[in-house]
C-alpha positions in Angstrom: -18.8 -70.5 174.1 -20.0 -73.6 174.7 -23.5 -74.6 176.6 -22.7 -78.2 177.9 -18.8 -79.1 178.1 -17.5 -77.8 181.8 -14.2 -78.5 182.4 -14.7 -82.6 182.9 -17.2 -83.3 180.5 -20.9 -82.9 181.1 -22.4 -83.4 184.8 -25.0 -82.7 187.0 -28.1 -84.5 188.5 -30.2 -87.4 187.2 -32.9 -86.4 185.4 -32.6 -82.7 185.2 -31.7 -81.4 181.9 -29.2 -82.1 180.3 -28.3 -85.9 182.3 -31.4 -87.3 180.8 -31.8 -90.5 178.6 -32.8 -88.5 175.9 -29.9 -86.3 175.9 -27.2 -88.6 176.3 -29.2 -90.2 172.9 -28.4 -87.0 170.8 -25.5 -86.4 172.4 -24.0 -89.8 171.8 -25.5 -89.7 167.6 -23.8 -86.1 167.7 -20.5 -87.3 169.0 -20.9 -90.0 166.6 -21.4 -88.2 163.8 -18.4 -85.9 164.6 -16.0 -88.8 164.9 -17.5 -90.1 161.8 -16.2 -87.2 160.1 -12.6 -87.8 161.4 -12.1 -91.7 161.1 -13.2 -93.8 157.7 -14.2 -96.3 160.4 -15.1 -95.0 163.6 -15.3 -96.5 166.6 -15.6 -95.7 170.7 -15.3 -97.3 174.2 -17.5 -96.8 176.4 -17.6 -97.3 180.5 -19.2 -96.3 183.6 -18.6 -95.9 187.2 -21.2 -98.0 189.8 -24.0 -95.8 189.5 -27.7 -97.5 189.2 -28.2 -94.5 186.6 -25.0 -95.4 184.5 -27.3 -98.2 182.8 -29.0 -95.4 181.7 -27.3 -93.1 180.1 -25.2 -96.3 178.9 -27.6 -97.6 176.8 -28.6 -94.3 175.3 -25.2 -93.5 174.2 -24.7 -96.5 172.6 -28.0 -96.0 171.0 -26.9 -92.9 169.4 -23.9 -93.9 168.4 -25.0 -96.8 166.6 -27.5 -94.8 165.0 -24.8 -92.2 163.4 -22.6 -95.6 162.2 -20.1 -95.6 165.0 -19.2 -99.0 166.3 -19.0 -99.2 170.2 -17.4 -101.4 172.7 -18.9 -102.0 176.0 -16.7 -102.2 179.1 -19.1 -102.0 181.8 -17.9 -100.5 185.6 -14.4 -99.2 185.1 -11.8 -96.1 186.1 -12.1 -93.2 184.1 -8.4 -93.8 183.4 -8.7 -97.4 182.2 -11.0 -95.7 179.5 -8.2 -93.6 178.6 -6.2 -96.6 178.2 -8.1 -98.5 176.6 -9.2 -95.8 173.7 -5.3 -95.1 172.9 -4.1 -99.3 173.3 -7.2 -100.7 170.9 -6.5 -97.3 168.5 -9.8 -96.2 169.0 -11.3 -93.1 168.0 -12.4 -91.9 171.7 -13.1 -93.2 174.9 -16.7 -92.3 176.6 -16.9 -92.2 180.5 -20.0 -92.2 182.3 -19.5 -90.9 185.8 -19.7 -87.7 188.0 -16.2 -88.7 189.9 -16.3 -88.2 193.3 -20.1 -86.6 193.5 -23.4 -88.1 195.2 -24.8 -91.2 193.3 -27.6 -88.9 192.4 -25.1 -87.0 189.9 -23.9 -88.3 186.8 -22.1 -86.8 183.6 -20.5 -87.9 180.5 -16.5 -87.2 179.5 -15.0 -88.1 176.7 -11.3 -89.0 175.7 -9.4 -88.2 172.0 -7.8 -91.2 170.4 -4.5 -90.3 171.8 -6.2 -91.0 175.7 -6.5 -86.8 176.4 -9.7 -85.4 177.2 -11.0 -84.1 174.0 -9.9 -80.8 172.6 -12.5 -77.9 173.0 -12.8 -77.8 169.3 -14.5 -80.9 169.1 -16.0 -80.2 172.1 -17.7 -77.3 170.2 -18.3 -79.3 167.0 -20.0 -81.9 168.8 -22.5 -79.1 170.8 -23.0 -77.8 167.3 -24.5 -81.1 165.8 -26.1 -81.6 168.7 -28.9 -78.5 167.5 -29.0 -80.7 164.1 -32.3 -83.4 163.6 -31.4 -86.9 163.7 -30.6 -88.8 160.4 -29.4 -92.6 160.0 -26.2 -93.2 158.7 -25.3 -95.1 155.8 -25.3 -98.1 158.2 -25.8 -99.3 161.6 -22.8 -100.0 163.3 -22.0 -103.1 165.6 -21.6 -102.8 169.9 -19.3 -105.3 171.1 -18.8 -106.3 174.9 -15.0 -105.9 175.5 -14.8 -108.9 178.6 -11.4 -108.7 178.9 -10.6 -104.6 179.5 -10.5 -105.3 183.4 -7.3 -107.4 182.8 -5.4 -105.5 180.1 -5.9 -102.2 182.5 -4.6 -104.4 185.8 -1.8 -105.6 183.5 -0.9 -101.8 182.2 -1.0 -100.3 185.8 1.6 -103.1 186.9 3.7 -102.2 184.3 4.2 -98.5 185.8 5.6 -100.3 189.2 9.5 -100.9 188.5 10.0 -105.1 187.7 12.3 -105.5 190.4 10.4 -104.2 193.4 7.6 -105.8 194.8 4.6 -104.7 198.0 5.3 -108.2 200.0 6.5 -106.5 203.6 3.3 -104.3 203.1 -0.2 -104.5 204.6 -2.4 -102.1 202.7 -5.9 -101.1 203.5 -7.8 -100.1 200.2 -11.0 -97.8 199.9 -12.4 -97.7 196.9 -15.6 -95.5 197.4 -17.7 -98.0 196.5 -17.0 -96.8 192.4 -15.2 -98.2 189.7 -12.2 -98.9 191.0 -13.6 -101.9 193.2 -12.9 -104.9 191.1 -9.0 -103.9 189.7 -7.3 -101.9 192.6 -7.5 -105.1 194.9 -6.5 -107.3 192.0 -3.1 -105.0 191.2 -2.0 -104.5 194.7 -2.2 -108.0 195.4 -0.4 -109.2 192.4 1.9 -107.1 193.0 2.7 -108.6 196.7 0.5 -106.6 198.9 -1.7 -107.9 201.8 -4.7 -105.8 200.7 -7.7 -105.2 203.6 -10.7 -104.1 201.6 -13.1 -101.8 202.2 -15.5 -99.6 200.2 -15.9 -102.7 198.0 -19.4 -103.4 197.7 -21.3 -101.1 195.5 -25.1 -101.2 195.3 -25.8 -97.9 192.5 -26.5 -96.1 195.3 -23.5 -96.1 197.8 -20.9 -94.6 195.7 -18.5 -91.9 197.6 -20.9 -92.0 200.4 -19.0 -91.9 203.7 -16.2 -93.2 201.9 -13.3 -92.8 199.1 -10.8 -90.1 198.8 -13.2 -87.2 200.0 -13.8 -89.0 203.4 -11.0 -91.0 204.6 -12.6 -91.1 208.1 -13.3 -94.9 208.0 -10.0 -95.6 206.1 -8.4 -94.3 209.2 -9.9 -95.7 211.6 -9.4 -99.2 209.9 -5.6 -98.6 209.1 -4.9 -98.3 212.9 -7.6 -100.8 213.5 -5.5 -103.4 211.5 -1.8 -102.0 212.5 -1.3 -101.7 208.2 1.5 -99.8 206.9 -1.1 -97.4 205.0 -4.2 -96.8 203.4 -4.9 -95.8 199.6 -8.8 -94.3 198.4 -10.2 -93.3 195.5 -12.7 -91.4 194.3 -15.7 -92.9 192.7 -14.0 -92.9 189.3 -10.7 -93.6 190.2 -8.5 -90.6 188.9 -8.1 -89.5 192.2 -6.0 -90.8 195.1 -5.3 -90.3 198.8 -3.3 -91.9 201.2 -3.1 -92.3 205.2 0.2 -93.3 207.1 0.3 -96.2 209.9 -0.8 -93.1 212.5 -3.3 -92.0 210.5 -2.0 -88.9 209.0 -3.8 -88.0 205.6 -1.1 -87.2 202.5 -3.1 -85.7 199.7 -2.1 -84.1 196.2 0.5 -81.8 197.0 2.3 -84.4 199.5 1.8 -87.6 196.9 3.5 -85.8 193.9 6.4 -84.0 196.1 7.1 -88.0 197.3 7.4 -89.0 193.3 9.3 -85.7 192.5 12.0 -87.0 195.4 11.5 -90.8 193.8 12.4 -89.5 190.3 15.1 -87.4 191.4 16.7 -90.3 193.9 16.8 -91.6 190.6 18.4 -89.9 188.6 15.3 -88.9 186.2 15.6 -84.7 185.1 12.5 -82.8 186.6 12.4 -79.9 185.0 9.4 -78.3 186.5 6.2 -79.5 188.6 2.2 -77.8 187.5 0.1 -77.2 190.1 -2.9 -75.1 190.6 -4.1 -72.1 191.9 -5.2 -74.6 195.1 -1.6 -75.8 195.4 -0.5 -75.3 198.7 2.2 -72.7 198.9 4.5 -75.3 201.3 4.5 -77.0 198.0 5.6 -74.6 195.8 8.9 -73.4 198.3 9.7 -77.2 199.1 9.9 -77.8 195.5 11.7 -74.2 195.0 14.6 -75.7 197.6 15.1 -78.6 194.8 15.7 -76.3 192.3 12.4 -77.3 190.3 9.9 -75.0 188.4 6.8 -74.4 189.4 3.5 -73.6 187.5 -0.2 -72.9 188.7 -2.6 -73.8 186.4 -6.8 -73.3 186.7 -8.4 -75.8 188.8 -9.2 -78.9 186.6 -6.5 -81.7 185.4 -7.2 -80.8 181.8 -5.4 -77.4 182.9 -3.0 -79.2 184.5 -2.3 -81.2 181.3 -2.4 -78.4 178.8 0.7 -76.9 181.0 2.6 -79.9 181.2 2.4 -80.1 177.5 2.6 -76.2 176.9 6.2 -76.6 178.9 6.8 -80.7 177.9 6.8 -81.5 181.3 5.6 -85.2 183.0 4.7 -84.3 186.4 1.4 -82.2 187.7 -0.8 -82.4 190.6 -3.8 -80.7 192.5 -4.0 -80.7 195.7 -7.1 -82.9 195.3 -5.6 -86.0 194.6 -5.1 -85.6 190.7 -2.0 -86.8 189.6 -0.5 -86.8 186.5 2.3 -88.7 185.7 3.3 -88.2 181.8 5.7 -90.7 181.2 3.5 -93.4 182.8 0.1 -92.9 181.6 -1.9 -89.4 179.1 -4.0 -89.0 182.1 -4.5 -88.8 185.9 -4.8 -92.0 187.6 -5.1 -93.1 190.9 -4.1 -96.5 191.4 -1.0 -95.4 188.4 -0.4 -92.6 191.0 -0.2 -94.9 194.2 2.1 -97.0 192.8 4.2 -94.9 192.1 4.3 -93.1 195.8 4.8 -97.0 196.6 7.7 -97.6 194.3 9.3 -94.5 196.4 8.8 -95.9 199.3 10.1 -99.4 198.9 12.9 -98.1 196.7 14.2 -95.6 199.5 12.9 -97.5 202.7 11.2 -94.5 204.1 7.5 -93.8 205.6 5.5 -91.4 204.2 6.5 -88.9 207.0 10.3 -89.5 206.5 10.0 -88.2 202.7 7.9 -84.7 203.4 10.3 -82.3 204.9 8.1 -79.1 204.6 5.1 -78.0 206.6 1.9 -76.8 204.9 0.6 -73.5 205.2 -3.0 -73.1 207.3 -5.5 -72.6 204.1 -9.3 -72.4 204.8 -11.7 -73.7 202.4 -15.5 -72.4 201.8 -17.9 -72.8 199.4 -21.4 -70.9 199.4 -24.0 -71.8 197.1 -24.9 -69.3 194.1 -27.9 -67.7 193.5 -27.1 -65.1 191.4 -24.9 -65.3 188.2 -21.1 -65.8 189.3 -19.3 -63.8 187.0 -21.0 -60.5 188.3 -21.1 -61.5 191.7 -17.1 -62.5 191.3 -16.6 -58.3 190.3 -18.7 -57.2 193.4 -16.3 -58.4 195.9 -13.1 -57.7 193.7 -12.6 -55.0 196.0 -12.9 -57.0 199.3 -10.6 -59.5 197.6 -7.9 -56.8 197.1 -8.1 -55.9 200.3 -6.9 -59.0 202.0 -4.5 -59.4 199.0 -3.2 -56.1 199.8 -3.2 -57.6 203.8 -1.2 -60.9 203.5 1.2 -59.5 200.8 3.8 -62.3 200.2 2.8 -64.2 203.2 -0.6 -65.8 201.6 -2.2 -66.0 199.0 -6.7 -65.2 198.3 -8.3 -67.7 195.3 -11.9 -66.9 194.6 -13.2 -68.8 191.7 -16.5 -70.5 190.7 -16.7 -74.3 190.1 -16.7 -75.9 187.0 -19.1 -78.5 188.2 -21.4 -77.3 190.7 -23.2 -74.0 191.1 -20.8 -72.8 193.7 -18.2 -70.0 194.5 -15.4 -71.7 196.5 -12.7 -69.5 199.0 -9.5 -70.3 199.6 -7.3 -68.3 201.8 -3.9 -69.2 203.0 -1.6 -67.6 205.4 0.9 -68.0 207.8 -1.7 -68.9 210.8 -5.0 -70.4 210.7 -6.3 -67.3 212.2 -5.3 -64.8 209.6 -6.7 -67.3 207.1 -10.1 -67.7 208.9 -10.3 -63.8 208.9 -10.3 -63.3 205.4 -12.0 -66.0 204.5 -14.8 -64.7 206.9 -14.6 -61.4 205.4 -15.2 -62.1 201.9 -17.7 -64.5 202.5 -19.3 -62.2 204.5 -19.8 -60.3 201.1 -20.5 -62.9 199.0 -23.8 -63.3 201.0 -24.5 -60.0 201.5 -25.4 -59.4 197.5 -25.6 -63.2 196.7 
């Protein structure tokens, strides 16, 4: 079992144990001396997201890394999947991310990537929390930290080669929010070189502004300017870039589920075999029928894209989503990636000649979302209300479905309900939230 590793790395708030300076020290000499045992000359890449506490925890790492003899390269504010990239193109040993994704700017967290640009296998994981109860010792040497200038262009130049060589974005007028994270100096950058007109917004980070009021988990303001500006469509990310949502001209939101049902059309339309789609258990069930009609498989998978990856390998499948904006696109990139994902929801469009609207022929079902805040420990709390939970199982039968689950990176239990009206939905959710706080 491990203590620190959730399911996307290490995260929680700024100078509570464990996202502290001195933590991400021995955590980045334990890594260190991990990777030192698998490489005769080790080395990491390491980058961060906009946050005024990413200097931090930047510096520390590279601190302890340097202390267990691992050589470092510095790439400043970049996307989570860039890091990815980067790691597997300069045949690294792994990738380092500081960021907390689409949280507060008073979160942060460290993830790391395997040489082969996947998040790192739970063994290491474990090896890594293992030497991480071991003192401190120099290694045989002190290793070298380089400051890799040029990994914003080789990432723009990778993402445009995902986007098909003869298409281009010049009939479109795109309005980009990049949450004020890492993805403000190379979105704008690709979607103009590849043609775009490209309206900015969420592009002027401060440490402190990061997903607030903005990005992928509040596309109010991205609305509102797409109409504003009579653009063909919005794109935001999250504050690390490995999520992605999109508006149409009228303002209509298209999240995961939508975005990877466009590409699965896109891939089909041309000719590609898709065997089978993962989801997860927050997949809408519109989703899983539409895709049923094409004659494609589908898999739910635990919340969390490293879920969604082990399936797609499990089943050596290219194509998973959640619902949240994660998309993974195997034969384009190891990882989820936003702006990777975008253009490929582009590509369909300008390939086809069809809006957004014109490609989703299927209807979500109402699901209500809640989360309540835990004060007691989940897992007991989670058999408590089993019983309420089989109850509106037992209720909705085939026509919905009940997920209860506890986050991976916040001390929450989250509901989901989802039925055939918003008002059966409501009612359950209601009911077992009622619970929840009646012994929480």
């Amino acid at each position: 079992m491990r203590k620190f590793f959730g399911t996307d790395g290490i995260r929680g708030k700024v100078g509570e144990f464990p996202i502290t300076p001195d933590f991400a020290l021995k955590l980045g000499y334990a890594a260190g001396k991990v990777l030192a045992g698998l490489s005769d000359n080790p080395a990491v890449i390491i980058g961060k997201d906009t946050r005024s506490s990413g200097y931090l925890f930047e510096s520390s790492l590279e601190a302890g890394l340097s202390y267990a003899g691992v050589d470092v390269f510095m790439a400043g504010p970049i996307p989570t999947p860039a890091v990815a990239y980067l790691t597997r193109a300069l045949r690294l040993s792994a990738g380092i991310v500081i960021s907390a994704s689409h949280n507060p700017y008073y979160d942060n967290g460290i993830k790391f990537f395997s040489n082969s640009g996947n998040k790192l296998p739970d063994e290491i994981e474990t090896k890594i929390e293992e030497e991480l109860q071991k003192e401190m010792v120099i290694g045989p040497r002190l290793s070298k930290v380089v400051r890799l200038d040029d990994a914003r262009g080789r990432y723009i130049e990778f993402c445009k080669s995902t986007f098909p060589n003869e298409l281009n974005l010049n009939n479109l007028k795109i309005v980009l929010d990049c949450a004020n994270g890492a993805t403000y100096q190379v979105a704008p950058s690709i979607f103009r070189e590849l043609g775009a007109q490209v309206i900015k917004i969420g592009c002027e980070p401060d440490g402190i502004n990061i997903n607030n009021n903005c990005g992928s988990t509040y596309p109010k303001i991205l609305i509102k300017k797409v109409i504003e500006h009579k653009a063909d469509l919005g794109i935001a990310f999250d504050g690390d870039g490995d999520r992605v949502l999109m508006v149409d001209k009228n303002g209509l939101e298209y999240n995961g589920d939508k975005l990877i049902y466009i590409i699965v059309k896109a891939y089909l339309a041309a000719n590609k075999k898709i065997e089978g789609v993962v989801g997860t258990v927050m997949s809408n069930l519109g989703l899983e029928l539409a895709l049923k009609r094409l004659n494609i498989n589908f898999i739910r998978a635990k919340v969390g894209d490293r879920y969604v990856l082990e399936e797609l390998i499990k089943h050596d499948w290219i194509l998973g989503a959640e619902a949240s904006g994660h998309i993974l696109c195997l034969d384009k990139h190891s990882t989820g990636d936003g702006i990777i994902s975008a253009l490929q929801v582009l590509a369909s469009i300008v390939k086809m000649g069809k809006s957004l609207k014109d490609l989703i022929d299927w209807e979500d079902y109402p699901q209500v979302l809640q989360n309540i805040k835990l004060n007691n420990e989940p897992d007991k709390l989670l058999n408590e209300i089993q019983s309420t939970i089989n109850l509106a199982e037992s209720n909705l039968g085939n026509r919905g479905r009940v997920v209860v689950r506890k986050s991976g990176t916040e001390q929450l239990i989250r509901v989901m309900v989802e039925a055939e009206t918003y008002e059966l939905a409501n009612k359950w959710v209601d009911e077992i939230v009622t619970k929840i706080k009646s012994i929480n």
